[in-house]
N, CA, C and O of each residue as an XYZ file, in Angstrom:
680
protein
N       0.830     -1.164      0.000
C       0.000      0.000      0.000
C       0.891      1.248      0.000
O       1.019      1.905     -1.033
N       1.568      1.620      1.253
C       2.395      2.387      1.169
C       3.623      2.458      1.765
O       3.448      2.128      2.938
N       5.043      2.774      1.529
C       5.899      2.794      1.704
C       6.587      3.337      2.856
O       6.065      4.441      3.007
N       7.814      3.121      4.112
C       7.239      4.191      4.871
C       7.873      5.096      4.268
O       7.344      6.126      4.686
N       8.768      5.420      3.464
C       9.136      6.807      2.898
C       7.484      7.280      2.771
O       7.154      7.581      3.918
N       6.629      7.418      2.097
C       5.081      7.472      2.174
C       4.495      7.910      2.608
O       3.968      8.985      2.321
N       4.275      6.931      3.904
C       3.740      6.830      5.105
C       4.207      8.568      5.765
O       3.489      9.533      6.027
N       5.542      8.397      5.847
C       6.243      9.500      6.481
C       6.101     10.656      5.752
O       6.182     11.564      6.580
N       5.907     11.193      4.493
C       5.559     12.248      3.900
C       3.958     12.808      4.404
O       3.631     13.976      4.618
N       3.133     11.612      4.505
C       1.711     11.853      4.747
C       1.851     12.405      5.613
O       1.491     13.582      5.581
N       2.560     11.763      7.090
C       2.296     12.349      8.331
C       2.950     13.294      8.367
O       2.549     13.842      9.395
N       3.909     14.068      7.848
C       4.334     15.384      7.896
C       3.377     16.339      7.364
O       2.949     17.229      8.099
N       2.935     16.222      5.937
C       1.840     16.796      6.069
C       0.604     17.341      6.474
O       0.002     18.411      6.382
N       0.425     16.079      7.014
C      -1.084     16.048      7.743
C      -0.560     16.727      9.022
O      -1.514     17.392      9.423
N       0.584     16.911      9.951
C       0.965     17.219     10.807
C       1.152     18.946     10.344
O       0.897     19.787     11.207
N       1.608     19.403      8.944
C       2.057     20.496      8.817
C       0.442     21.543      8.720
O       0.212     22.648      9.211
N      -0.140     20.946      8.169
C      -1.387     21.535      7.752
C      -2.314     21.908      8.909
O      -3.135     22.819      9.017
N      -1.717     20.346     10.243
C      -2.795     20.743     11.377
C      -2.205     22.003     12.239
O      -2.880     22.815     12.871
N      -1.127     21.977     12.141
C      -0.234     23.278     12.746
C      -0.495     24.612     11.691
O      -0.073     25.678     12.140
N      -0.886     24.647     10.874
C      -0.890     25.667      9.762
C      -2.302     26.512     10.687
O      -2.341     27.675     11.087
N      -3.470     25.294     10.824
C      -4.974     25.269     11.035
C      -4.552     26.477     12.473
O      -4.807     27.670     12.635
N      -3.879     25.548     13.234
C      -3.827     26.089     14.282
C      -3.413     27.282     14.342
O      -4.262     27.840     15.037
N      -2.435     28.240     13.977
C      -1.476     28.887     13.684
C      -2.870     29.786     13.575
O      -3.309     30.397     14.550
N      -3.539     29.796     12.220
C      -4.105     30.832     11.519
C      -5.441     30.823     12.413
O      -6.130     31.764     12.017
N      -6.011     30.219     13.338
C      -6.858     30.066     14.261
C      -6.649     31.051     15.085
O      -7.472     31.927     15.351
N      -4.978     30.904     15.750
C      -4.982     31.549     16.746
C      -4.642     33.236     16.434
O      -4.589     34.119     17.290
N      -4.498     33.344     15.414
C      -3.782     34.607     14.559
C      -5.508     35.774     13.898
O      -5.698     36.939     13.550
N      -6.181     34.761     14.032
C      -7.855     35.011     13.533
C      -8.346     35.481     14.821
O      -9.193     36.364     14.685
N      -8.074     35.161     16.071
C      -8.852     35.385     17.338
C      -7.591     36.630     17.981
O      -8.093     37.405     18.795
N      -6.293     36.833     17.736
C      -5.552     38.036     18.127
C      -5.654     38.325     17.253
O      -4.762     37.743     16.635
N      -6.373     39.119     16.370
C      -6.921     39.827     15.715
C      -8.104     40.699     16.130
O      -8.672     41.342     15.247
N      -8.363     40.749     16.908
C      -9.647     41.390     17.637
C      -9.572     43.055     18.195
O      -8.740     43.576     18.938
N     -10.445     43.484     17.713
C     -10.553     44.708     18.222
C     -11.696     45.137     18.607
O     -12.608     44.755     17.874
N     -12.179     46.136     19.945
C     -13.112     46.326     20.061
C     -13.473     47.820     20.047
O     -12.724     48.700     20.471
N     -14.812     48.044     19.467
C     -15.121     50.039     19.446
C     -16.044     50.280     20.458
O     -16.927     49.422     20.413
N     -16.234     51.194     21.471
C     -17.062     51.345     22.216
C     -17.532     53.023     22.076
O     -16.840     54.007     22.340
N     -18.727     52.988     21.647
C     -19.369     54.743     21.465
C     -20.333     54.985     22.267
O     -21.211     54.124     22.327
N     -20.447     56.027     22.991
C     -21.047     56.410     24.182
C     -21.491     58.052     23.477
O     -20.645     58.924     23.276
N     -22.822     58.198     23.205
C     -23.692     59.168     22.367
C     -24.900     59.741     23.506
O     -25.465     59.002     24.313
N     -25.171     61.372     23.351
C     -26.236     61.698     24.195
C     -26.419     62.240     23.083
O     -25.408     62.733     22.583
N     -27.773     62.360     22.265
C     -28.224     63.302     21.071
C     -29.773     63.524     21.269
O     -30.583     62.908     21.961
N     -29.917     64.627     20.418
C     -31.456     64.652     20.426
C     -31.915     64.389     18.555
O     -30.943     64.216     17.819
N     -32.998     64.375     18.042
C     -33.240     64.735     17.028
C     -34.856     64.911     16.765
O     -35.609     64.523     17.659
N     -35.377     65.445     15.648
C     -37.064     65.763     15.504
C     -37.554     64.435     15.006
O     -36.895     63.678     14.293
N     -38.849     64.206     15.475
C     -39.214     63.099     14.599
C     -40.420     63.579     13.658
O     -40.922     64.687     13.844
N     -40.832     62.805     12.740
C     -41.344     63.069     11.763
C     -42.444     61.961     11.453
O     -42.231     60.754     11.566
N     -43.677     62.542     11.038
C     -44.681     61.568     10.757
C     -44.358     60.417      9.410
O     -44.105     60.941      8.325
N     -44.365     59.395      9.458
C     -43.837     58.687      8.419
C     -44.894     58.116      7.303
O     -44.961     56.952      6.910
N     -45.755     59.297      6.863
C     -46.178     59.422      5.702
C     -46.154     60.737      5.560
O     -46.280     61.459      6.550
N     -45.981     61.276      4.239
C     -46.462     63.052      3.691
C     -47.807     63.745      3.837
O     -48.575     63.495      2.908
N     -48.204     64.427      4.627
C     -49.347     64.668      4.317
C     -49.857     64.892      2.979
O     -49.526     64.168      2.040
N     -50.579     65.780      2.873
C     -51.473     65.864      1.072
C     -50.513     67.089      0.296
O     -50.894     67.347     -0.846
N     -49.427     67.796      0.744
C     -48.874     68.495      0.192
C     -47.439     67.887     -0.168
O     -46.471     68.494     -0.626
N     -47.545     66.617      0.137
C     -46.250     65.806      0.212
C     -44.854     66.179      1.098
O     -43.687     66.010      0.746
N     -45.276     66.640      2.138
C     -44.350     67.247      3.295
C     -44.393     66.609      4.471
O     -45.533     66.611      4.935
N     -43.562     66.040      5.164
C     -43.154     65.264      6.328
C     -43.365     66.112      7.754
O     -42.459     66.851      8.141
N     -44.708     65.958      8.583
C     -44.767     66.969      9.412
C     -43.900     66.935     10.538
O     -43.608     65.769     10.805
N     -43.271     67.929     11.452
C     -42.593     67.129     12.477
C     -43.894     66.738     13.683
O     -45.024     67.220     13.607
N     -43.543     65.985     14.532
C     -44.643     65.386     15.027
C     -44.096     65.551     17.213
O     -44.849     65.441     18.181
N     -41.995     65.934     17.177
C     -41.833     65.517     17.953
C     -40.615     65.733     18.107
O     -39.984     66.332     17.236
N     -39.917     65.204     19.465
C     -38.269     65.113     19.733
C     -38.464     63.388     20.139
O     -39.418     62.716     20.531
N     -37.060     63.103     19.825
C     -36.736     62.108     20.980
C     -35.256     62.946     21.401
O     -34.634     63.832     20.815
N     -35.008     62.187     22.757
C     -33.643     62.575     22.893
C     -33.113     60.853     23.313
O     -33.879     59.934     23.603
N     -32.000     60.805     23.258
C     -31.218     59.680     23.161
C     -29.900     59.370     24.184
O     -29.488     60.488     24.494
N     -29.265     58.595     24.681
C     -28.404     58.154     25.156
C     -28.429     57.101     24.514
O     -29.459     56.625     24.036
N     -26.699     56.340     24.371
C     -26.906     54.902     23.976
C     -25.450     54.889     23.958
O     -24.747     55.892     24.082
N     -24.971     53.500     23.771
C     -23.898     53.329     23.852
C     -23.912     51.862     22.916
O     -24.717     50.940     23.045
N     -22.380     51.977     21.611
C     -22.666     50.770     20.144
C     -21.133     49.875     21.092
O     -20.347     50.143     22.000
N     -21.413     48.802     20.201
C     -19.635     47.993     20.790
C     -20.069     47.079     19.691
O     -21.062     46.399     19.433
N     -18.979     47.331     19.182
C     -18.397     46.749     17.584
C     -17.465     46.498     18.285
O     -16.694     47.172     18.968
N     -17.709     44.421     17.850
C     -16.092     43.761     17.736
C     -15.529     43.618     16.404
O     -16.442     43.226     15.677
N     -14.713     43.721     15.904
C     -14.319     43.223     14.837
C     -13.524     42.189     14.643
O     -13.598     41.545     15.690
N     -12.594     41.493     13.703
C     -11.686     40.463     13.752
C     -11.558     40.266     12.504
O     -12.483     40.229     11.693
N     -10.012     40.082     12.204
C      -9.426     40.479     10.831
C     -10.397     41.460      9.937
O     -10.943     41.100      8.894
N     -10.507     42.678     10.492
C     -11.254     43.987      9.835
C     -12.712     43.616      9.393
O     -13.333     44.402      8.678
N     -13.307     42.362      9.830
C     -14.541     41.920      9.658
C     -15.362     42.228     10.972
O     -14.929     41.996     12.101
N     -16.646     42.799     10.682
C     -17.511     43.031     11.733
C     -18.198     41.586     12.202
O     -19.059     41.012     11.535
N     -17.512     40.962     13.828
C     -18.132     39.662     14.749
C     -19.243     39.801     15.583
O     -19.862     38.795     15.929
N     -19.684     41.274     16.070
C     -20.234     41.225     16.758
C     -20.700     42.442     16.953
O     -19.852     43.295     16.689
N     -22.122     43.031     17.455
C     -22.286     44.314     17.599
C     -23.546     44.234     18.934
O     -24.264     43.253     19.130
N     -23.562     45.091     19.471
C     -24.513     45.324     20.860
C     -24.782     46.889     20.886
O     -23.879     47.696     21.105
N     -25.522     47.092     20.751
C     -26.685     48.436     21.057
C     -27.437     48.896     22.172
O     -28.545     48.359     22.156
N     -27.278     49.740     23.218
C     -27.985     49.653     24.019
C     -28.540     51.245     24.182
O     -27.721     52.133     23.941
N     -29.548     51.525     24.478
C     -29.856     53.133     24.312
C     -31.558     52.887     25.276
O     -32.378     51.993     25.484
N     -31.299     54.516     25.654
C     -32.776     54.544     26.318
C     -33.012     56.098     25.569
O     -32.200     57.005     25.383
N     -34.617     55.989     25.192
C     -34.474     56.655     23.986
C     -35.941     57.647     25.017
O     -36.958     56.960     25.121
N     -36.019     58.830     25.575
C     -37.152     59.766     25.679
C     -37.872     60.173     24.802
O     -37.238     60.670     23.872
N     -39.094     60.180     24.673
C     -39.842     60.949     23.478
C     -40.619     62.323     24.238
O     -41.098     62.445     25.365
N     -40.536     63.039     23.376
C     -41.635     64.482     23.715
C     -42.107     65.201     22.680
O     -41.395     65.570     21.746
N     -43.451     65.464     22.796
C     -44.079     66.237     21.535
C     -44.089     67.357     20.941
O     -43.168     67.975     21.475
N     -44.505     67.941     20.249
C     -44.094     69.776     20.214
C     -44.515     70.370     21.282
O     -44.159     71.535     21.109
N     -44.890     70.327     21.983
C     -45.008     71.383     23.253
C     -43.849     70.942     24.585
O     -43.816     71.429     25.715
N     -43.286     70.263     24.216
C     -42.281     69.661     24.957
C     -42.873     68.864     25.922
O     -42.403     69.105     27.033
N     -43.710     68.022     25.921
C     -44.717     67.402     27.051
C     -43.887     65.843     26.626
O     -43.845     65.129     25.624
N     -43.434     65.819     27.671
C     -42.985     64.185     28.005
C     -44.048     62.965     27.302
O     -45.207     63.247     27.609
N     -43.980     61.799     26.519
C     -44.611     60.797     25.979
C     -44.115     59.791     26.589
O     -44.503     59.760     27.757
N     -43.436     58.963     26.317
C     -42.588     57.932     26.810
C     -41.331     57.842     27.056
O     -40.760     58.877     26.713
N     -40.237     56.622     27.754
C     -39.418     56.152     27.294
C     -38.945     55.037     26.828
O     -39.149     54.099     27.599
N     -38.235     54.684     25.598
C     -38.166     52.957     25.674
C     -36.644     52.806     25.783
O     -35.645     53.354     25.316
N     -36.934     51.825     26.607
C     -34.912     51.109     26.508
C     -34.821     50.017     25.515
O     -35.710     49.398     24.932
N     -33.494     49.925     25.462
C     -33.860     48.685     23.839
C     -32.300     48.054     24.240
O     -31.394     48.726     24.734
N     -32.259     47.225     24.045
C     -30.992     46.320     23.568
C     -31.020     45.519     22.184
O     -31.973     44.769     21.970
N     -30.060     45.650     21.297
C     -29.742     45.193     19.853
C     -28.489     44.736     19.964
O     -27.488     45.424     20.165
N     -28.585     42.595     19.724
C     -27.652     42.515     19.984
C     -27.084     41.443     18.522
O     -27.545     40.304     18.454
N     -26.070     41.941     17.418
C     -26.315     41.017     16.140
C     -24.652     40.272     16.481
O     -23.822     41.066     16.925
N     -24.255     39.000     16.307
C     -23.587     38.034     16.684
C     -22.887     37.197     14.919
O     -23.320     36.056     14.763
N     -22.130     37.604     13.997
C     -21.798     36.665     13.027
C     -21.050     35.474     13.576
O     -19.844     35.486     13.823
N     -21.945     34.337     13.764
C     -21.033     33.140     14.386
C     -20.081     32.262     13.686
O     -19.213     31.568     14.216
N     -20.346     32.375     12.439
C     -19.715     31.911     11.558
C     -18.934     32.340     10.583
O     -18.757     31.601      9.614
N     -18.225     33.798     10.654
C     -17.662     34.403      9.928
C     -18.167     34.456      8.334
O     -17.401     34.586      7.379
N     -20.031     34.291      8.232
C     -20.219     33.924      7.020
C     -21.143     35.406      6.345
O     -21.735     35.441      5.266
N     -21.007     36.660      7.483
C     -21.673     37.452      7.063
C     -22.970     37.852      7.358
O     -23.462     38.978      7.425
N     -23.634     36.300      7.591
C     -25.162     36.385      8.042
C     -25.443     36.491      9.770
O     -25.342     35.487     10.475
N     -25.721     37.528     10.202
C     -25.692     37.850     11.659
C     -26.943     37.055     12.661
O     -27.981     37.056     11.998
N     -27.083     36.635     13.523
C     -27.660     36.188     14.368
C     -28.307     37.477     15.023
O     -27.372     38.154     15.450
N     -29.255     37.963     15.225
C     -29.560     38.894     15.689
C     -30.731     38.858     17.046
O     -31.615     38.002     17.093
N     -30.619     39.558     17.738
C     -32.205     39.857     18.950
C     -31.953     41.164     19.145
O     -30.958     41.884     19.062
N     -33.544     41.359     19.535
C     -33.964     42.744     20.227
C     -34.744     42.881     21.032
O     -35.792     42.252     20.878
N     -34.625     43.598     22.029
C     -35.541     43.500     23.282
C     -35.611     45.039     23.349
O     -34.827     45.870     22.891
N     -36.860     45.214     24.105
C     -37.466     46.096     24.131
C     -38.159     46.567     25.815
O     -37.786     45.639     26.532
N     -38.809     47.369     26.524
C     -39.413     48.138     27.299
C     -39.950     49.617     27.409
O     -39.194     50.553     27.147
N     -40.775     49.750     27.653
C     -41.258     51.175     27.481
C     -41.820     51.027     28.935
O     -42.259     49.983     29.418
N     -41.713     52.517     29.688
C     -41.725     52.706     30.808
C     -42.000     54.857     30.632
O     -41.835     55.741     29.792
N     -42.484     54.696     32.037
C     -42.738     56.331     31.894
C     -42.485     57.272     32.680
O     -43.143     58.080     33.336
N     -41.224     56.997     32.480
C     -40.458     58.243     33.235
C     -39.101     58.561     32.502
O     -38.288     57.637     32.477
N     -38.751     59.757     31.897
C     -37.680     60.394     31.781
C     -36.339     59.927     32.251
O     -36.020     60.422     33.332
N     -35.644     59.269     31.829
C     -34.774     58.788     32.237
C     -33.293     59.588     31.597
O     -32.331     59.074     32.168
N     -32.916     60.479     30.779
C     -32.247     61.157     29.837
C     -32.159     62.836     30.154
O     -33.190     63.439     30.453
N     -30.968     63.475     30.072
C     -31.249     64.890     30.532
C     -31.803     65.549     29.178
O     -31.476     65.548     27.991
N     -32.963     66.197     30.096
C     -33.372     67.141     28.831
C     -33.010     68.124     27.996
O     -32.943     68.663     29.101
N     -32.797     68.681     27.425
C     -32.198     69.578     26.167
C     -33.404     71.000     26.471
O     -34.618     71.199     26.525
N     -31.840     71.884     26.634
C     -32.909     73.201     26.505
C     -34.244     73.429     25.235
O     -34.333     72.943     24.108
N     -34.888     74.084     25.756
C     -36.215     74.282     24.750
C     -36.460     75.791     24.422
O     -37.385     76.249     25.093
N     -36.034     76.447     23.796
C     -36.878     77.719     23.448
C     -38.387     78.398     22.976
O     -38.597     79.529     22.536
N     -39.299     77.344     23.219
C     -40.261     77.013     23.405
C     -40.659     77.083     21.214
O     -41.536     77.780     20.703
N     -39.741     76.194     20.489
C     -39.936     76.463     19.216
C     -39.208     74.989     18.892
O     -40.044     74.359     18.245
N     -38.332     74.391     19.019
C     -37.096     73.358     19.485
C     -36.449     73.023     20.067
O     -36.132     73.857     20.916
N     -35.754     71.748     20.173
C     -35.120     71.645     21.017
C     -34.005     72.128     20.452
O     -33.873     72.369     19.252
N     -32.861     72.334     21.645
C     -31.389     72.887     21.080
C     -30.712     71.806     20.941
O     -30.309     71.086     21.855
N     -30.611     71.704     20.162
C     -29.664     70.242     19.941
C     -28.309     69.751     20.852
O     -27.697     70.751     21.225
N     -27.793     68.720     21.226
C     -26.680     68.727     22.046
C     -25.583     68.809     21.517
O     -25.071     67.728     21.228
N     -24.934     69.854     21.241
C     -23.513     70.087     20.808
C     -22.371     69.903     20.594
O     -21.779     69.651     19.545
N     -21.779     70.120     22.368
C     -20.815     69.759     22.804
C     -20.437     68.488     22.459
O     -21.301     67.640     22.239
N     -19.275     68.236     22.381
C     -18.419     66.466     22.673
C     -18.982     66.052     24.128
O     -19.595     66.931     24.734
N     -18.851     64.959     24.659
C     -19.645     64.315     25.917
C     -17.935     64.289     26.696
O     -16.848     63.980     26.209
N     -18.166     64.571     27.523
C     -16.927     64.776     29.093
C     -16.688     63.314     29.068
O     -17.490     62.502     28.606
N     -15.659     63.055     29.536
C     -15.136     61.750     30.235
C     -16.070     61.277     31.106
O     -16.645     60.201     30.941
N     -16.310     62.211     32.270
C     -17.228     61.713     33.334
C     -18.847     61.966     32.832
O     -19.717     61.464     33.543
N     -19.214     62.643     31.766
C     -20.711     62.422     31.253
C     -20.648     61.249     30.579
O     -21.597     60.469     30.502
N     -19.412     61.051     30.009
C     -19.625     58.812     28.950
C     -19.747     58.480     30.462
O     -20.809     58.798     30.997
N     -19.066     58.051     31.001
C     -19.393     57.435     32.248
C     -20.253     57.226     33.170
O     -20.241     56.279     33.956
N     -21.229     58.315     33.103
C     -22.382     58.259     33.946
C     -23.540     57.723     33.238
O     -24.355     56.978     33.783
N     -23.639     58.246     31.571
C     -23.909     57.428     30.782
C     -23.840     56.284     30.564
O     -24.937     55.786     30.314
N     -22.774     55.421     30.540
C     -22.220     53.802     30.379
C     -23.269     53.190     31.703
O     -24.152     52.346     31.855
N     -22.511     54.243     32.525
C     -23.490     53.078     34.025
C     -24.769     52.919     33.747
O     -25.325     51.825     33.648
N     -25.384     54.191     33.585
C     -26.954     54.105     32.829
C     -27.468     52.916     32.502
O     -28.347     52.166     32.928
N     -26.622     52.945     31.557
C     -27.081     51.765     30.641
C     -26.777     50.446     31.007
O     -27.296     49.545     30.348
N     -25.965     50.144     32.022
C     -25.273     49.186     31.847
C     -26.157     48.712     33.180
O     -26.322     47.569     33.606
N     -26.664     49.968     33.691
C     -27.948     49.600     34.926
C     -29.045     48.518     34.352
O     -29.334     47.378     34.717
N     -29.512     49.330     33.340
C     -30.671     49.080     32.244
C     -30.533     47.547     31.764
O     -31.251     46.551     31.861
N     -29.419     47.792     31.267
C     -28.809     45.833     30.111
C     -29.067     45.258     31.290
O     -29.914     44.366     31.243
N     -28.551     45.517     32.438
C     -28.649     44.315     33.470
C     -29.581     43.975     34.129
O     -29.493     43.279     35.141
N     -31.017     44.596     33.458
C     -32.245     44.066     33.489
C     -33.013     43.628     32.572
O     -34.239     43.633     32.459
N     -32.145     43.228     31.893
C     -32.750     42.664     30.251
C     -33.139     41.820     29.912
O     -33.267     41.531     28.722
N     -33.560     40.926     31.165
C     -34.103     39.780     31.141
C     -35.773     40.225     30.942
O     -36.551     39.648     30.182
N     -36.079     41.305     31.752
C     -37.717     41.820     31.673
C     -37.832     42.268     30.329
O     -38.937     42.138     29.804
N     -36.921     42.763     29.680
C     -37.018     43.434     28.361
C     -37.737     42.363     27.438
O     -37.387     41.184     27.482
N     -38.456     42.674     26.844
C     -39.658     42.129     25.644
C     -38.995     42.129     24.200
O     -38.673     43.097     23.511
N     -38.895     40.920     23.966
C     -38.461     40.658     22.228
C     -39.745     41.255     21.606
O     -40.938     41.173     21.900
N     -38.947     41.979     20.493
C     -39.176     42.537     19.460
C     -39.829     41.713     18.345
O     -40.086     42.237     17.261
């Protein structure tokens, strides 16, 4: 069948290739990087049909906190988590709701197609600092966010995720 000259080529191979496997395994997983963004914004919302003049009325604010974490690995996006608690208020600035949300998408297989969940809660109380009002808009939030405003932020949230078991799929 085979020779061990043969024999002995196979198993070097098969030996070189399983070390190759390994090698580029472990070279695929130190490869990792992670992004963490910590956001307080406001923006208008808008009715999502045109009325009869074909114009988008505004209807509203939300204001926002949230915080994204993008893993990547070999410059490919592995993993992403979303977490934000989002205030709503109407044109008169009258408080509506708030919802917290977690978005969490997972590529397990490096094949592109993400595994995804979303959970959800709505609750009614203000949880987000409010944005001055000139009784016309809100002023939008400007500034860059302080070291210690991401931070008080992060905890926020990280209060919130760690009740995400009550949170309601989407």
């Amino acid at each position: 069948m085979f020779n061990n000259r043969q024999l002995l080529l196979i198993i070097l191979t098969l030996a070189a290739l399983i070390a190759a496997g390994i090698v580029w395994a472990e070279t695929r997983e130190s490869n990792s990087e992670t992004i963490e963004t910590i956001e307080a914004f406001s923006t208008e919302l808008f009715d999502a049909s045109p009325d009869d003049q074909g114009i988008y009325q505004k209807t509203g604010y939300q204001v926002v906190n949230s915080k994204t974490i993008i893993v990547t690995t070999n410059g490919e996006v592995t993993s992403s988590k979303i977490t934000a608690i989002t205030d709503y208020y109407d044109l008169q600035q009258d408080y509506m709701k708030t919802v917290i949300s977690i978005n969490d998408a997972v590529n397990k297989s490096y094949s592109g197609i993400f595994d995804a969940d979303s959970k959800s809660r709505e609750i009614n109380e203000p949880l987000n600092e409010k944005p001055e009002f000139d009784g016309s808009e809100f002023t939008a939030i400007k500034t860059p966010l302080s070291s210690d405003q991401k931070r008080k932020i992060a905890e926020k949230l990280e209060k919130y995720a760690a009740t995400s078991q009550i949170l309601q799929r989407n």
